[in-house]
Every structure is written in C-alpha cells, then in structure tokens.
C-alpha positions as CSV (number, residue, x, y, z in Angstrom):
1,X,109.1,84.5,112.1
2,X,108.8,87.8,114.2
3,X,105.6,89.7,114.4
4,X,106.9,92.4,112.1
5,X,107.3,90.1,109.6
6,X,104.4,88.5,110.1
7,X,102.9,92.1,109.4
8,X,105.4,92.8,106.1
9,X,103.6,89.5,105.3
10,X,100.2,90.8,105.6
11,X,100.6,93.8,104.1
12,X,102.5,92.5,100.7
13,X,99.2,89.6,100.3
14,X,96.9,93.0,100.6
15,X,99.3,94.5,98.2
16,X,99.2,91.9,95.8
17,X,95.4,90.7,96.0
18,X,93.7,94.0,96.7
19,X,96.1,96.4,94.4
20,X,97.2,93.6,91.6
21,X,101.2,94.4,92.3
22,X,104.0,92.7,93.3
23,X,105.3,94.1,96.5
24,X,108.8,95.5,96.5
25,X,109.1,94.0,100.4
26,X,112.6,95.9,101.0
27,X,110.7,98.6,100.6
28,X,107.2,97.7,102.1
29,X,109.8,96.2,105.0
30,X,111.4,99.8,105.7
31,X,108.0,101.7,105.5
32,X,106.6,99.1,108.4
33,X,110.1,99.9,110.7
34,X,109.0,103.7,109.6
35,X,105.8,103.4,110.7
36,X,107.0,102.0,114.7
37,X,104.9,101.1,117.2
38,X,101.8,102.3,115.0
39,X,101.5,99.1,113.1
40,X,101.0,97.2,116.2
41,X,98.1,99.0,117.4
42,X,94.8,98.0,116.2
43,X,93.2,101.5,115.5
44,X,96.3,103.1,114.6
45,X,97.4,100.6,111.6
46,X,94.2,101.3,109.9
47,X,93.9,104.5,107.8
48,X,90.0,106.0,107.9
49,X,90.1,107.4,104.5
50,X,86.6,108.7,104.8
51,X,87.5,111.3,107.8
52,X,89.2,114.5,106.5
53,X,91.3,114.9,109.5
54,X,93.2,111.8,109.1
55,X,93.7,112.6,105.3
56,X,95.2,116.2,105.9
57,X,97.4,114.5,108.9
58,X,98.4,111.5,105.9
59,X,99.4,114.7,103.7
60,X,100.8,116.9,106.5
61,X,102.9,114.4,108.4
62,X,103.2,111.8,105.4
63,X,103.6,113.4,102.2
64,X,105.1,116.8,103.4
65,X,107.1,116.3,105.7
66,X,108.7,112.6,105.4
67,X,108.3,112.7,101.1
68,X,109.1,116.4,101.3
69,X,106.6,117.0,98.9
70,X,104.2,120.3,98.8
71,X,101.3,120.8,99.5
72,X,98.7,121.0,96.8
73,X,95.7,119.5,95.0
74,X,98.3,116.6,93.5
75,X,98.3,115.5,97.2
76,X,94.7,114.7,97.4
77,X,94.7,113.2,93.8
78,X,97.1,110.7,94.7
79,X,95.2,109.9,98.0
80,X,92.4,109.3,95.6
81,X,93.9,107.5,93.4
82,X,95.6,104.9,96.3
83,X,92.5,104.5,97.9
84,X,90.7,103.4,94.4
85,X,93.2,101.2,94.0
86,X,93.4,99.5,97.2
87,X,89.6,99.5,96.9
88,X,87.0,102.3,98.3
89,X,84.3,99.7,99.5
90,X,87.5,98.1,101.5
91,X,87.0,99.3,105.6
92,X,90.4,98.3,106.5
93,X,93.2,100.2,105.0
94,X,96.4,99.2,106.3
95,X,98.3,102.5,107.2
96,X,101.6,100.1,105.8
97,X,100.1,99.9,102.4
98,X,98.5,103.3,102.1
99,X,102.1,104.7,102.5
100,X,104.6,102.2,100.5
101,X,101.5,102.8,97.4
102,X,101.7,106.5,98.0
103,X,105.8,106.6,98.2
104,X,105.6,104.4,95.1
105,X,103.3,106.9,93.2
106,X,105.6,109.9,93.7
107,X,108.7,107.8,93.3
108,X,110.0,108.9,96.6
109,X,111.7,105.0,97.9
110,X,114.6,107.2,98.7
111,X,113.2,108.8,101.6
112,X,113.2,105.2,102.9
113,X,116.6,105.2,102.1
C-alpha cells in the first residue's frame, strides 16, 4: 500500500468515527491527489480552525476559487458547521477531511471531477 493510501485510509477512519459517515473514498481519494504535497507535511495537513487567517485562506483559496462558490456569510456557516461535525474539542483537523466534508456540503464533487 503506498503512503497516499495509507493517508486516504486515515482520513476515511476519521471520517467515519469522528463525523458518523461513510466515506465516498473516490472522492476523499481525488481531494487527497488535490491537496499534493500538503498532506505529507505535518503542519500543513492539519487545518487550525481557531486562527482566522487560515479560515479566510480555506474560503479564499478552497471554496472560491476551486468550488467556485462566492463569497458570503454561507461560507463561514458551512465552516461552522464542518468543524462541529468533525468535533470542535478535536486539535487535529485533517485539511483532507475538512475539504471532502465541505465539497460534500455544497455538493460540489464535480470540481473533483
């Protein structure tokens, strides 16, 4: 098994015991090849949803550009309502799993396409 899969892996146990779903791994498979080198590095693969700047660059470089969604308070409702799901009291937020629940709340697998 390679180390991205290995990772896929990871993410869709944290998926399914933290969130209570059952991954789509296609789709948790292309958000990990999506997300490059980042899921490899230690401090980039984890999301710090408690500092603003990395939530506005989530909904700047995540949700506007790659979902081509716009920008507006349903942006930060949905990062509130991932990050309640996946569990506020939770320090490690896999940057994987934040994105394939937020591409799942807006319906947007296509951009994975």
């Amino acid at each position: 098994m390679s180390s991205r899969d290995e990772l896929i892996e990871k993410y869709a146990e944290e998926i399914q015991e933290k969130c209570g779903e059952t991954p789509d791994r296609d789709l948790l498979g292309r958000v990990v090849v999506g997300l490059g080198p980042a899921v490899y590095n230690a401090d980039a693969s984890i999301v710090a949803a408690s500092d603003e700047s990395e939530l506005e660059s989530i909904k700047k470089n995540f949700l506007v550009k790659k979902l081509g969604l716009t920008d507006g308070p349903d942006l930060d409702a949905a990062l509130d309502k991932v990050f309640e799901q996946y569990g506020r009291s939770n320090r490690h937020k896999y940057r994987a799993v934040v994105y394939y629940l937020l591409t799942r709340h807006f319906g947007r697998e296509a951009a994975y396409a």
